[in-house]
C-alpha positions in Angstrom: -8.7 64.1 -101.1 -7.8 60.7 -102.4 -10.5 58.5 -104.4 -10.3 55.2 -103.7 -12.5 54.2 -106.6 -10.3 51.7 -109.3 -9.5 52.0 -112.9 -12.0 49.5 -113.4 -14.5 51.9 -112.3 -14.5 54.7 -114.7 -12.3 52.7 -117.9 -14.9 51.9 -121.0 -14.6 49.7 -124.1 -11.7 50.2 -125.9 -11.7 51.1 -129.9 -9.4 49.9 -131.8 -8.5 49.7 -135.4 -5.2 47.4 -136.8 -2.7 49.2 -138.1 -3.6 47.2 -141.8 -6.4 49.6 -142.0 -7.0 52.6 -144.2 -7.4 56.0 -142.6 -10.9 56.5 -143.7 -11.9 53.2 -141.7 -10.2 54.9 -138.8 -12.1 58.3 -138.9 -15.5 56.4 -139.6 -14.6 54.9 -136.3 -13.5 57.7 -134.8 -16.8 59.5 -135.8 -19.1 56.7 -134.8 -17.9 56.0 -131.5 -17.0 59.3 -130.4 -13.2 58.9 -129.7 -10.4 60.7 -130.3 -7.7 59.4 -130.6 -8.1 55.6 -131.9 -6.2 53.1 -130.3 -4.2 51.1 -133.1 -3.0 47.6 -133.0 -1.2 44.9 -134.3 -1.8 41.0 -134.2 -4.1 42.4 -131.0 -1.3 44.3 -129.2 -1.3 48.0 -128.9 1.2 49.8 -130.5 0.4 53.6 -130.8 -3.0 55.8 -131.4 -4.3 57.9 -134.2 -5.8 61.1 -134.0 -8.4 63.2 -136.0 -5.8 65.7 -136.3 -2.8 63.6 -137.8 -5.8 62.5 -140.7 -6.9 66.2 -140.8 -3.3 66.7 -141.8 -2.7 63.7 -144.2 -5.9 64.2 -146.2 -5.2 68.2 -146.5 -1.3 67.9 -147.4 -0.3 68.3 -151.1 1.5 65.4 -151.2 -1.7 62.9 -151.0 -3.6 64.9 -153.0 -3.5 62.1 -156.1 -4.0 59.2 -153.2 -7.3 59.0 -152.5 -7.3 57.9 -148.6 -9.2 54.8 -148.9 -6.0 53.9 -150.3 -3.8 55.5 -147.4 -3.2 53.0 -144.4 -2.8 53.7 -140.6 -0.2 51.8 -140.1 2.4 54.9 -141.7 0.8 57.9 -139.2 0.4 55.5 -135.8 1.8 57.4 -132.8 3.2 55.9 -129.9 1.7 58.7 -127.2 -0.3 56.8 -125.1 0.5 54.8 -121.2 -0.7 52.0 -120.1 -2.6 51.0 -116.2 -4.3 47.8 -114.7 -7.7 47.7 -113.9 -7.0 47.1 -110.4 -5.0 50.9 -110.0 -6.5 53.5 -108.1 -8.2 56.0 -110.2 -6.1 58.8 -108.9 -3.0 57.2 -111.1 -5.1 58.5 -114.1 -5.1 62.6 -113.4 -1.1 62.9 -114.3 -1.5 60.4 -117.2 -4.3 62.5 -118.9 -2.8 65.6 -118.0 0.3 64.3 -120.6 -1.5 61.6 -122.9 -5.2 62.2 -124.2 -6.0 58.7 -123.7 -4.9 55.7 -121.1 -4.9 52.2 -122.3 -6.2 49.6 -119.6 -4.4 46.2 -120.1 -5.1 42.8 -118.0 -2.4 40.6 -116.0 -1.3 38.7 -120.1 -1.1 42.6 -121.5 -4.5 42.6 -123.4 -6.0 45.2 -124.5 -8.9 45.1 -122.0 -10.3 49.3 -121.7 -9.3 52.6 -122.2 -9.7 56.2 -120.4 -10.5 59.3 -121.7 -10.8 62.9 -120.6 -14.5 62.3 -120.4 -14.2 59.0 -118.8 -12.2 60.6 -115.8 -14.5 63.5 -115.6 -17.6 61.7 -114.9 -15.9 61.0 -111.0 -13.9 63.8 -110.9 -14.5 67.6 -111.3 -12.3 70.5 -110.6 -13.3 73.4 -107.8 -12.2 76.2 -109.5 -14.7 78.6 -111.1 -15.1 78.7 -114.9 -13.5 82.2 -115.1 -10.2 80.3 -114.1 -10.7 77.1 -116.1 -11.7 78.8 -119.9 -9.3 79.1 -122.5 -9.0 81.9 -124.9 -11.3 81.2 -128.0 -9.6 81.5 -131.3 -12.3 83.0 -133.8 -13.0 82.8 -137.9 -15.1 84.1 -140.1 -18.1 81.9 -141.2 -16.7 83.1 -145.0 -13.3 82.2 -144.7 -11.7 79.6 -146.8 -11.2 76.4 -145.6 -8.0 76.1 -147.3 -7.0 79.6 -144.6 -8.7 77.2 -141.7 -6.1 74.7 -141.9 -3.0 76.7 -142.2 -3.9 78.3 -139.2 -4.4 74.8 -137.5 -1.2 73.2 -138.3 0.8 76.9 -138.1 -0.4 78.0 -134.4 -1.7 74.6 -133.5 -5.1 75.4 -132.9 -7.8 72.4 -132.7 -10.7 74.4 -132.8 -12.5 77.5 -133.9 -15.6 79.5 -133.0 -17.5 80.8 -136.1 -18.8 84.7 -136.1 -21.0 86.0 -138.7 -21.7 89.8 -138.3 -20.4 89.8 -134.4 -22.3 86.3 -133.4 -21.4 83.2 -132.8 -22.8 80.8 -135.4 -20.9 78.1 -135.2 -17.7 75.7 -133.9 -15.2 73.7 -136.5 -12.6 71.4 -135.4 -10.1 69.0 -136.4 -12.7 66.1 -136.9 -14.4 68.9 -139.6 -11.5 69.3 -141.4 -10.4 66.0 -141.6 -14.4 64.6 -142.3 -15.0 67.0 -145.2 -11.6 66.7 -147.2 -11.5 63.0 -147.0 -15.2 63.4 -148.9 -13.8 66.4 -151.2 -10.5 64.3 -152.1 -13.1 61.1 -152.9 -15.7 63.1 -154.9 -14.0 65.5 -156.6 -11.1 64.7 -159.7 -7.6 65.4 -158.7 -7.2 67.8 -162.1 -9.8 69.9 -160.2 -9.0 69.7 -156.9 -6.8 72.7 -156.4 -9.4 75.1 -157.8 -12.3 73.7 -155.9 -10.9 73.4 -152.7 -10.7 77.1 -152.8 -13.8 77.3 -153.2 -15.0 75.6 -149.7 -15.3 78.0 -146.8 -15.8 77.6 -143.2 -19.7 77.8 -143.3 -19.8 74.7 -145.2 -18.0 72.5 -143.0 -18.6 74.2 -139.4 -21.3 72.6 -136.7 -24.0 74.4 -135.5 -25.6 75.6 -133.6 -23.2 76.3 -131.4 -24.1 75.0 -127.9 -22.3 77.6 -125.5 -22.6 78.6 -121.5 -22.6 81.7 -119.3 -19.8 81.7 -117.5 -21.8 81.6 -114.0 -22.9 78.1 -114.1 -21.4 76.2 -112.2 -18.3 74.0 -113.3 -20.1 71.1 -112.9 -23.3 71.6 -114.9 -20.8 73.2 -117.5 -19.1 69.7 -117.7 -22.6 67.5 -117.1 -23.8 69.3 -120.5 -20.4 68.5 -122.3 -20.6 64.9 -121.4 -24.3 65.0 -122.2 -23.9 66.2 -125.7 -20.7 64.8 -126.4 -19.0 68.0 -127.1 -15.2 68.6 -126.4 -15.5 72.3 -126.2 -17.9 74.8 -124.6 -17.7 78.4 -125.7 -18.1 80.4 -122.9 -19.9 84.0 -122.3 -20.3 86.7 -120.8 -23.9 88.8 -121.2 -23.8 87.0 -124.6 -20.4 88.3 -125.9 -17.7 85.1 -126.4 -15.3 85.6 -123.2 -13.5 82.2 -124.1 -13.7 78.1 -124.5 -13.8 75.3 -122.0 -12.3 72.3 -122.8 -11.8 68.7 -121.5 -8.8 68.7 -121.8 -8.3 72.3 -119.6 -10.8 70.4 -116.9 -8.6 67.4 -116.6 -5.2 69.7 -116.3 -7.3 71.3 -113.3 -7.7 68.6 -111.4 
């Protein structure tokens, strides 16, 4: 069935950084108003996005380790994957753009940059019908001792985002991309760069991970799993079954349902 609601109707305020910025201004904005990815511009004109992950990468990579990234500006990790609608659009036009693009720019009739859709934003109007057996992912574990160092190489090798924790068989905990990224931008700030190798080794998951971990039966219903997502501003819900992990909904999985 067809929604006739607008683009208008479900877009929100846009954040944006200029590309003259330095990474850590872009993750501090990132962090405080709960996007992912950051819409970047230049003399007020869009011109790409940039993610948690691409800083996750830049801040862990060898290569920056003697840059500390208050020094290191957007402008050389901007990405140009993002589309653009009108406000005036039906909001059905949004399902196939978020099913390729993790983000929608709204512009008006001169081009500004008026608005932007997310996976959340979408999902507020729209919900998939199939049950959450169909819609979970599989959920890639680590152990809460593991080094962080082993955390990201499994990231950026199997291009995994996110990770449950388990401690003795139980789930105690979720890191992502924005924990990675978050706790080596502080590490590369507060530690010396003579000591960096050896201390980074040092940092294990348990140190950066979130918890508790806020997870879901995999009965409920599809919408109250996505009403608590939106509610808490998660990304991921691990999933179970008689308390044992079965897998991880996503927003992103949602939207490709739709």
């Amino acid at each position: 069935m067809k929604n006739r609601a607008t683009v208008r109707d479900v877009m929100t305020r846009a954040a944006s950084i200029a590309k003259s910025a330095f990474i850590t201004e872009a993750l501090g904005k990132m962090l405080d108003e709960g996007v992912d990815p950051l819409i970047v511009t230049n003399n007020g004109e869009v011109i790409g996005t940039i993610s948690r992950r691409s800083i996750a990468e830049i801040v862990g990579s060898k290569k920056n380790a003697q840059i500390s990234p208050t020094k290191i500006h957007v402008a050389n990790h901007v990405k140009d994957n993002f589309t653009s609608v009108y406000p005036d659009q039906p909001v059905d036009i949004l399902v196939p753009l978020l099913q390729a693009s993790k983000v929608v720019v709204v512009l008006d009739e001169h081009h500004r940059l008026i608005g932007k859709i997310g996976y959340a934003d979408l999902l507020k109007v729209m919900k998939p019908g199939a049950p959450i057996s169909r819609l979970m992912e599989k959920a890639y574990t680590i152990q809460a001792d593991e080094r962080v160092v082993h955390l990201r190489r499994r990231m950026l090798d199997d291009g995994i985002t996110r990770f449950v924790v388990t401690s003795n068989g139980s789930i105690v905990g979720i890191v992502t991309e924005t924990d990675v990224a978050t706790s080596l931008a502080s590490f590369r700030e507060m530690v010396e760069t003579k000591h960096q190798d050896a201390r980074i080794r040092n940092l294990i998951v348990q140190d950066i991970m979130s918890a508790p971990v806020i997870a879901a039966e995999q009965t409920v219903a599809v919408s109250a799993a996505v009403d608590l997502m939106l509610g808490k501003g998660i990304s991921a819900l691990p999933i179970t079954d008689s308390g044992q992990l079965a897998g991880l909904l996503t927003l992103e999985a949602l939207v490709r349902a739709l």
